[in-house]
ROLOMI-322424 format. One line per field, with one value per residue: residue number from 1; residue in three letters; chain; y, z, x of N, C-alpha, C, O in turn. Coordinates in steps of 0.1 Angstrom, whole numbers, m for minus. Each point is the difference from the previous one (the first is absolute). Layout:
BEGIN
pos: [NUM  ...]
code: [ALA  ...]
unit: [A  ...]
n_yy: [Y  ...]
n_zz: [Z  ...]
n_xx: [X  ...]
ca_yy: [Y  ...]
ca_zz: [Z  ...]
ca_xx: [X  ...]
c_yy: [Y  ...]
c_zz: [Z  ...]
c_xx: [X  ...]
o_yy: [Y  ...]
o_zz: [Z  ...]
o_xx: [X  ...]
***
This chain:
BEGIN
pos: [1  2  3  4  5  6  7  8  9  10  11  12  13  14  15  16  17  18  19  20  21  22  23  24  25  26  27  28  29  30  31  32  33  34  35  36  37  38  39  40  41  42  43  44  45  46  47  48  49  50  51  52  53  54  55  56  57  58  59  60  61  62  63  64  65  66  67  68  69  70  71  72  73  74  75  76  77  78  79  80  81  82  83  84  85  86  87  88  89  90  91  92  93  94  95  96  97  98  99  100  101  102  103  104  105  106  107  108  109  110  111  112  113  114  115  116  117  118  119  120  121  122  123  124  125  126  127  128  129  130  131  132  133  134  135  136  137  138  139  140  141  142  143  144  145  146  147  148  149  150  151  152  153  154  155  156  157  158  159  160  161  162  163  164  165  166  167  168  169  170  171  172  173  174  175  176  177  178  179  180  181  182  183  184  185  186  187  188  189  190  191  192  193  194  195  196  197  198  199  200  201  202  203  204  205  206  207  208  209]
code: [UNK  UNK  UNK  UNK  UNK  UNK  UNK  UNK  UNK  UNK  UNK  UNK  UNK  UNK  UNK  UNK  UNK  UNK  UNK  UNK  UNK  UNK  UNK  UNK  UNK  UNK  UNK  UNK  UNK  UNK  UNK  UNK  UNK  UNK  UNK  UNK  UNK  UNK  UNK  UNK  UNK  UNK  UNK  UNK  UNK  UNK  UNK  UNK  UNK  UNK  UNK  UNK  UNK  UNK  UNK  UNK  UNK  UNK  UNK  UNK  UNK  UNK  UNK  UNK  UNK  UNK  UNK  UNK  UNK  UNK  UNK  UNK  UNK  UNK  UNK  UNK  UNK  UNK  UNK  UNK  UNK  UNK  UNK  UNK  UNK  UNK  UNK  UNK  UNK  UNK  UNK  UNK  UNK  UNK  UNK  UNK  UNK  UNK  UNK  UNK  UNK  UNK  UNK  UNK  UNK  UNK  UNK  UNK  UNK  UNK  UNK  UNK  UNK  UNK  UNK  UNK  UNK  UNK  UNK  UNK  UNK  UNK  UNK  UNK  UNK  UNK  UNK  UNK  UNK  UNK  UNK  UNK  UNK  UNK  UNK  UNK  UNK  UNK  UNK  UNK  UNK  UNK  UNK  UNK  UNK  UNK  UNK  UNK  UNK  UNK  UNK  UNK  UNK  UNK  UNK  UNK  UNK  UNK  UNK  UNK  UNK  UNK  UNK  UNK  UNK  UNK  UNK  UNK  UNK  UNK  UNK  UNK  UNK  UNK  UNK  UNK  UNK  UNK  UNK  UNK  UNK  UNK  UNK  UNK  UNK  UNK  UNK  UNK  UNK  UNK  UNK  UNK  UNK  UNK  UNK  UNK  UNK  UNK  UNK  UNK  UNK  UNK  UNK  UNK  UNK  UNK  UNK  UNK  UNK]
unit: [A  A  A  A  A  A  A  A  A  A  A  A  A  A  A  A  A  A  A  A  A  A  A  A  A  A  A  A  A  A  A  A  A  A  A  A  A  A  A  A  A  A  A  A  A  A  A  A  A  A  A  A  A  A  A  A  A  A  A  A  A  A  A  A  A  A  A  A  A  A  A  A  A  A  A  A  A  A  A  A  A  A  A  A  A  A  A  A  A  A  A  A  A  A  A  A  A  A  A  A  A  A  A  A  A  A  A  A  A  A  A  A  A  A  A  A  A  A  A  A  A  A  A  A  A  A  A  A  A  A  A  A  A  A  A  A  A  A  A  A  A  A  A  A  A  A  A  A  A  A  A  A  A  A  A  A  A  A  A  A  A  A  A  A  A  A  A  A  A  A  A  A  A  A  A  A  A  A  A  A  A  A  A  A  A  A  A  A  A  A  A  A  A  A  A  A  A  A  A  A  A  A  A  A  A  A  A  A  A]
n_yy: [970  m7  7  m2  12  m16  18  4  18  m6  3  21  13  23  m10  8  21  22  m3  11  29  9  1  13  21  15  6  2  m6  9  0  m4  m22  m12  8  m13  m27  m5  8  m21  m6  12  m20  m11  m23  m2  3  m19  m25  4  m3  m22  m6  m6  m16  m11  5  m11  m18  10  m7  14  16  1  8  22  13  6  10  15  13  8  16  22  m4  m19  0  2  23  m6  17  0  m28  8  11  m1  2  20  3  0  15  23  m4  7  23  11  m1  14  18  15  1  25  m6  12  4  25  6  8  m7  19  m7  14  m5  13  m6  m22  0  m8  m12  m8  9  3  m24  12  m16  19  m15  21  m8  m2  2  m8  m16  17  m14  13  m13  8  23  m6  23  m1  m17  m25  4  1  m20  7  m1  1  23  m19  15  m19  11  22  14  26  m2  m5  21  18  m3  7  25  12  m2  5  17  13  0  8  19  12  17  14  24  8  7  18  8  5  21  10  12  m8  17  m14  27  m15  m22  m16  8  m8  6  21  m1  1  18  2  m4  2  24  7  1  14  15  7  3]
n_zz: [1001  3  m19  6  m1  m3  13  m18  10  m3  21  12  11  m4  m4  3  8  m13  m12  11  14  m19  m3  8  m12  m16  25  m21  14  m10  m7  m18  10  10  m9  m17  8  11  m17  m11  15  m14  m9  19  m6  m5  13  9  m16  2  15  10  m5  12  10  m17  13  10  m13  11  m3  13  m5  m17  23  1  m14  m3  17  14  m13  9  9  m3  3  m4  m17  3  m13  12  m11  0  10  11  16  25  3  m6  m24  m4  7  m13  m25  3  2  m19  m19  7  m13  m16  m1  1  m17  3  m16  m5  m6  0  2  m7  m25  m1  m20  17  m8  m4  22  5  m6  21  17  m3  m1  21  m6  m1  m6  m11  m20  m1  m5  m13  14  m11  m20  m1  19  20  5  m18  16  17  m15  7  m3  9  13  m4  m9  18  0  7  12  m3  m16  5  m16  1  m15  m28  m5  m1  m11  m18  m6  m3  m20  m20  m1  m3  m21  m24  3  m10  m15  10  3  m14  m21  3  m9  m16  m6  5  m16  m11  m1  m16  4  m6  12  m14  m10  m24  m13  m7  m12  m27  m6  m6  m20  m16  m4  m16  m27  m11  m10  m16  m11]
n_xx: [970  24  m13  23  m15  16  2  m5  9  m25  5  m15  20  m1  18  20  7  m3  19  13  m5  5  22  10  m6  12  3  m11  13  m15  17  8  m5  17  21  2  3  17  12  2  19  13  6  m3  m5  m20  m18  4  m13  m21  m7  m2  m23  m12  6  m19  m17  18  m4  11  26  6  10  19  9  3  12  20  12  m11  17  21  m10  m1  22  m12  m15  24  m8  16  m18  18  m1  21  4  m4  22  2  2  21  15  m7  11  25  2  m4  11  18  m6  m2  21  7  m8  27  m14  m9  26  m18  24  m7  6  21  5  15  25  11  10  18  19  3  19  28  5  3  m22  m4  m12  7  4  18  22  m10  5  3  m1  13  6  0  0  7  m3  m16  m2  m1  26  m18  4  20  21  m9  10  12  m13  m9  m14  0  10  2  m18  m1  9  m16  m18  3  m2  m25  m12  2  m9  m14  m10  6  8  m23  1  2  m1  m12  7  4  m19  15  3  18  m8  16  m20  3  6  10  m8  m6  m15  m4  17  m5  m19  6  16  m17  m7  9  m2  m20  0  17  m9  m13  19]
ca_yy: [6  16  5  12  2  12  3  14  2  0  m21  m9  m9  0  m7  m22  3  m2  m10  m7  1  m7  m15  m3  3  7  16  10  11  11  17  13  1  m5  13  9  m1  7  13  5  m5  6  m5  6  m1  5  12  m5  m5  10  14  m3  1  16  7  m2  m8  m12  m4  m7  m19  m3  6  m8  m14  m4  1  m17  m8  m12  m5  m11  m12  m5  m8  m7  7  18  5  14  4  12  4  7  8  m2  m6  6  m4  m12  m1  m1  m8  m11  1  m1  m13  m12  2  m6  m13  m6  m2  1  m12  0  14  m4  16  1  8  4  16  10  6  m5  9  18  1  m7  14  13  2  3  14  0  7  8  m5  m16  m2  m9  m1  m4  2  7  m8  m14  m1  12  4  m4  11  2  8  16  12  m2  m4  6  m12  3  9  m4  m12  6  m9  6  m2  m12  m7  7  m11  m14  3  2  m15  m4  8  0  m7  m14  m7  m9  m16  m1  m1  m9  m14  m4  m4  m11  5  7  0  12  m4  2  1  7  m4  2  m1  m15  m9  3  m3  m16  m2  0  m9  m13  m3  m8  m13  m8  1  m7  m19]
ca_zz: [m8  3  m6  m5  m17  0  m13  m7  m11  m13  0  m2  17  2  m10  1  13  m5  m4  12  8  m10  m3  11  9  22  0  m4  10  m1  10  m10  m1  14  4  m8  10  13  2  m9  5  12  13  4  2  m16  3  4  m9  m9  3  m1  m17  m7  5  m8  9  1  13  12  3  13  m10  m11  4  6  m12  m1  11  m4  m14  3  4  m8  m8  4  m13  m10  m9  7  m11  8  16  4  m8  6  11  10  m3  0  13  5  0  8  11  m2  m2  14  11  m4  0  m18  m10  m18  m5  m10  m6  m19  m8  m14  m4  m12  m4  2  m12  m1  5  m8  m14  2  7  m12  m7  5  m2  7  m5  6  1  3  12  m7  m3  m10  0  m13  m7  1  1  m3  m6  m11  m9  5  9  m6  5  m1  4  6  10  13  6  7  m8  m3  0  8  17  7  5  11  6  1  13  12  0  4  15  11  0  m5  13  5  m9  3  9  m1  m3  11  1  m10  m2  m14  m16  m10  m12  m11  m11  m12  m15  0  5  2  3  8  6  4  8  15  m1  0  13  8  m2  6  18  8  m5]
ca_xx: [11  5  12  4  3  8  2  2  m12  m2  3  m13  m6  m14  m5  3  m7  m13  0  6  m9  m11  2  4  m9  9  m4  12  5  5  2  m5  m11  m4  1  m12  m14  m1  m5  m15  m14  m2  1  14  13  1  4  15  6  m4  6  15  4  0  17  14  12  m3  m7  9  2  m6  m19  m5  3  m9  m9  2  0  m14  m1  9  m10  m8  m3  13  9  3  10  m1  4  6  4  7  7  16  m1  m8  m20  1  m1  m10  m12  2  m6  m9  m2  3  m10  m9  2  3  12  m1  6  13  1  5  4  m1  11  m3  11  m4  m5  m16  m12  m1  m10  m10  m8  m2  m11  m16  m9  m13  m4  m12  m14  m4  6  8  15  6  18  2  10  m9  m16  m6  m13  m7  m10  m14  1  5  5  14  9  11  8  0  7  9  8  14  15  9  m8  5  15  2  m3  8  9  m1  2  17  8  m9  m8  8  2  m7  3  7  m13  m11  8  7  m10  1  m12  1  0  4  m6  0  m18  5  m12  m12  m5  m3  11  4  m11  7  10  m2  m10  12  8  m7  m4  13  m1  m13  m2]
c_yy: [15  2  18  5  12  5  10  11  m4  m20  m7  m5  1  m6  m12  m1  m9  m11  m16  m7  m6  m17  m7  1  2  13  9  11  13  11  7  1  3  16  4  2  4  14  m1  m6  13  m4  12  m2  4  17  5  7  10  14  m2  1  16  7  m4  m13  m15  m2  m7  m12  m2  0  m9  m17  1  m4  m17  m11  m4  m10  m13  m12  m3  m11  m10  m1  11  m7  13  8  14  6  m17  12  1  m9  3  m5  m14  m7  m1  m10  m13  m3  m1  m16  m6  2  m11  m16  m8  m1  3  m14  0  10  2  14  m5  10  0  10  9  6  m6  5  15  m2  m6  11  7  m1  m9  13  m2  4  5  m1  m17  3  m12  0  m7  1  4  m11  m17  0  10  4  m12  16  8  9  17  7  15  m9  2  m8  6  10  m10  m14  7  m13  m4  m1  m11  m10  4  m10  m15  m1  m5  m18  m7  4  m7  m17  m13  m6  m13  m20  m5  m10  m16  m11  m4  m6  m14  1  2  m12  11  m4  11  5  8  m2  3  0  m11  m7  5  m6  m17  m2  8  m9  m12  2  1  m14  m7  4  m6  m18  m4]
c_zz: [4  m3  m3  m15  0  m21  m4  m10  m10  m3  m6  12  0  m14  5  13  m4  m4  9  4  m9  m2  17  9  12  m6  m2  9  m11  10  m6  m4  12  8  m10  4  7  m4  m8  12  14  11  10  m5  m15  6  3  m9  m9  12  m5  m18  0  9  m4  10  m3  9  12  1  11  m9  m5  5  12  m11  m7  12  m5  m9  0  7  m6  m13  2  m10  m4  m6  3  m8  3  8  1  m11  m1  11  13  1  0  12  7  m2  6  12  1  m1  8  11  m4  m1  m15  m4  m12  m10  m8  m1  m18  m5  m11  0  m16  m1  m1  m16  m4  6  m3  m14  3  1  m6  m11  2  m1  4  m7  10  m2  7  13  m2  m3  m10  m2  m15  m8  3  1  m7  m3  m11  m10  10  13  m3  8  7  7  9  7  14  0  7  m8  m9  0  14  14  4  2  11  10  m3  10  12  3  5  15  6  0  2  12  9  m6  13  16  0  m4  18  9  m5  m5  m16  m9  m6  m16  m12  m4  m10  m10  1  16  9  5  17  14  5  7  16  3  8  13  16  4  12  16  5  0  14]
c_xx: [1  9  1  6  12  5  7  m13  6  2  m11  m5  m15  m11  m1  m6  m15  m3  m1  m10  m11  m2  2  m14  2  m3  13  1  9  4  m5  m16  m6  2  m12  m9  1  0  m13  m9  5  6  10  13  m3  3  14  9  1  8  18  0  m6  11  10  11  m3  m9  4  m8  m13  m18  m2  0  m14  m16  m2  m4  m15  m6  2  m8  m14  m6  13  9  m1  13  4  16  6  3  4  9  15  3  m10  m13  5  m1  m10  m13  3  m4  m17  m5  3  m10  m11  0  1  15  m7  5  8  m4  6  3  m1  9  m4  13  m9  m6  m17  m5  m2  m12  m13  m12  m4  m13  m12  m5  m10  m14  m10  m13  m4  7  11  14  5  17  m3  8  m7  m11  m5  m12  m8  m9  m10  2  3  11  m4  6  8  10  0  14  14  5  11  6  7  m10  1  8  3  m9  9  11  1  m6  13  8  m12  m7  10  6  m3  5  14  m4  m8  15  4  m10  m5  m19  2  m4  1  m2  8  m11  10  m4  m14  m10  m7  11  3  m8  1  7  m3  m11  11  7  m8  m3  12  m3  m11  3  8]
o_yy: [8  m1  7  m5  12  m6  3  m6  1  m6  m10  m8  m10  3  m9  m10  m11  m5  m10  m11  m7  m6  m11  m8  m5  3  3  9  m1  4  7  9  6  3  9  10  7  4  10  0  m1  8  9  10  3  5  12  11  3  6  9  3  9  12  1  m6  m2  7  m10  m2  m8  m8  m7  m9  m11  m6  m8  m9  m9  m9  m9  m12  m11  m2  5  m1  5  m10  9  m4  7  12  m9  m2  0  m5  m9  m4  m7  m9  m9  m2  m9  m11  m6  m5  m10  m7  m11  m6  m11  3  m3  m7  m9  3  m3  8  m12  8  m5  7  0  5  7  5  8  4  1  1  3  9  m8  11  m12  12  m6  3  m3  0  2  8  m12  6  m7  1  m9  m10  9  m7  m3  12  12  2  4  12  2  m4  0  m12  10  m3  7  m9  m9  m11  m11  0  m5  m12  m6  m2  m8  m10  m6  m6  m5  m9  m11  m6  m8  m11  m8  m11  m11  m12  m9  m7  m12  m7  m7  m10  m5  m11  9  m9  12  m8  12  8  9  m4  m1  m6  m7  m2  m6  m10  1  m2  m5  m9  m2  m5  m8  m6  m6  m8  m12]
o_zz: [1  6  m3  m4  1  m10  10  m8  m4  m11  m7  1  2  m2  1  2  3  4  m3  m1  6  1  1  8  10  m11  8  m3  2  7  7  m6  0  7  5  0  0  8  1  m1  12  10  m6  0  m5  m4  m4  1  m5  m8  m6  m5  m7  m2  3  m3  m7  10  m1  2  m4  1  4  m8  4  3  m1  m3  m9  2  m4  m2  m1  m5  2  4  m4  3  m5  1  1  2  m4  m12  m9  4  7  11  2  2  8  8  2  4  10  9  2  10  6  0  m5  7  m6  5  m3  2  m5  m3  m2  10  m5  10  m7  m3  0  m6  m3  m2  m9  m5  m2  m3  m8  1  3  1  8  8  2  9  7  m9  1  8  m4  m12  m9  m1  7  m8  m11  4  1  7  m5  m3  5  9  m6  2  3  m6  4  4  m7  7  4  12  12  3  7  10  9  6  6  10  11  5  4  11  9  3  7  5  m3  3  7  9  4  8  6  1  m8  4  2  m6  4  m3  0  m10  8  10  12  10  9  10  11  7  8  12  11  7  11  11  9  10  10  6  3]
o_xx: [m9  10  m9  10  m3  1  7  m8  11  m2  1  m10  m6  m12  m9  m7  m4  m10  m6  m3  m8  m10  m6  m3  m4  m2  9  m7  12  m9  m8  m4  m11  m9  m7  m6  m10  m8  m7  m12  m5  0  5  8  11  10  3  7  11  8  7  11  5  1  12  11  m10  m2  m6  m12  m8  m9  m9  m3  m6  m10  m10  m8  m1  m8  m7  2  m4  m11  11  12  m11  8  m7  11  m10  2  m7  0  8  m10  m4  m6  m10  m7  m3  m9  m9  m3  m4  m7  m7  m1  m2  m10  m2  9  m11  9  8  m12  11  m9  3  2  m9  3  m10  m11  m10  m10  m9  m11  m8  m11  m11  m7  m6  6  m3  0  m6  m8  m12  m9  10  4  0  7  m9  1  m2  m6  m6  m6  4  m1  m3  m10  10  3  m12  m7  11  0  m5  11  10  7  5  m2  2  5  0  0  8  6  1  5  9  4  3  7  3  3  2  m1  7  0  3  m1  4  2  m1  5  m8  m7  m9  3  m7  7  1  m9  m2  1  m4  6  m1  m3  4  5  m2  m2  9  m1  m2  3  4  m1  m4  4  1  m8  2]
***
């Protein structure tokens, strides 16, 4: 199983990711953990990575695809969760995989109205003593957590519509991409959590038979 998880913030991709790679027993590929490890283990290309975020700049397609390329063999099932990003990284993991002598088996956008995500974001908190993500509306602080509470500098209202933006122009595209592929599944997470987990559950089920 090789599948790509496309989304928007705030969908839950890195939940159902978690979830997936748990019940399926395949290796969850994050970008955002996978760039963590390479600067907490030092490596060169974490040295790279870390000069291009303290200059404020993106990190260039060519870094984060040569950063992914090993992974991709390492194990014969992933869930690979914040790359591709646009046609370019799409491109490129095609290329990758054709080296390697693989195929992807399905690609699954999950969607959702930008408004539900906004309210999803906006109220995440954090607490500073546990570390812990909480929603003030679906998950709220238990007693047993003292806080404080905070939120992310970039869950504003207005920061994240400014990412839904940049989702829509850059990423969604892709849905497009992969259909012509005849790759795509496109999931409903507008509801719960669990349902949303079933319904990609099913459209595996529909591609592995």
């Amino acid at each position: 199983m090789r599948i790509v998880l496309l989304g928007p913030p705030g969908v839950g991709k890195g939940t159902q990711a978690k979830r997936l790679a748990r019940i399926n027993e395949v290796k969850h590929l994050t970008t955002g953990e996978l760039v963590r490890e390479e600067i907490r283990m030092g490596t060169p290309l974490g040295h790279e990575i870390q000069r291009y975020n303290d200059l404020g700049e993106l990190v260039p397609d060519e870094v984060i695809v040569g950063m992914i390329k090993p992974y991709l063999t390492m194990t014969e099932s992933w869930i690979l969760d914040g790359f591709p990003r646009d046609e370019t990284q799409a491109r490129a993991l095609e290329v990758m995989l054709d080296e390697a002598g693989l195929a992807l088996d399905r690609v699954i956008a999950l969607s959702a109205p930008d408004d539900e995500l906004i309210d999803r974001l906006s109220g995440r908190r954090q607490s500073a003593a546990t570390g812990k993500t909480y929603h003030l509306t679906f998950d709220p602080p238990p007693a047993g957590d003292p806080g404080p509470f905070i939120q992310r500098v970039d869950d504003s209202p207005e920061d994240i519509r400014h990412r839904l933006e940049v989702y829509h122009s850059r990423t969604e595209p892709l849905k497009r991409y992969y259909e012509e592929r005849d790759l795509l599944s496109e999931v409903d997470a507008g509801g719960s959590m669990d349902a949303t987990t079933e319904a990609i559950l099913q459209v595996l089920g529909s591609v592995n038979r």
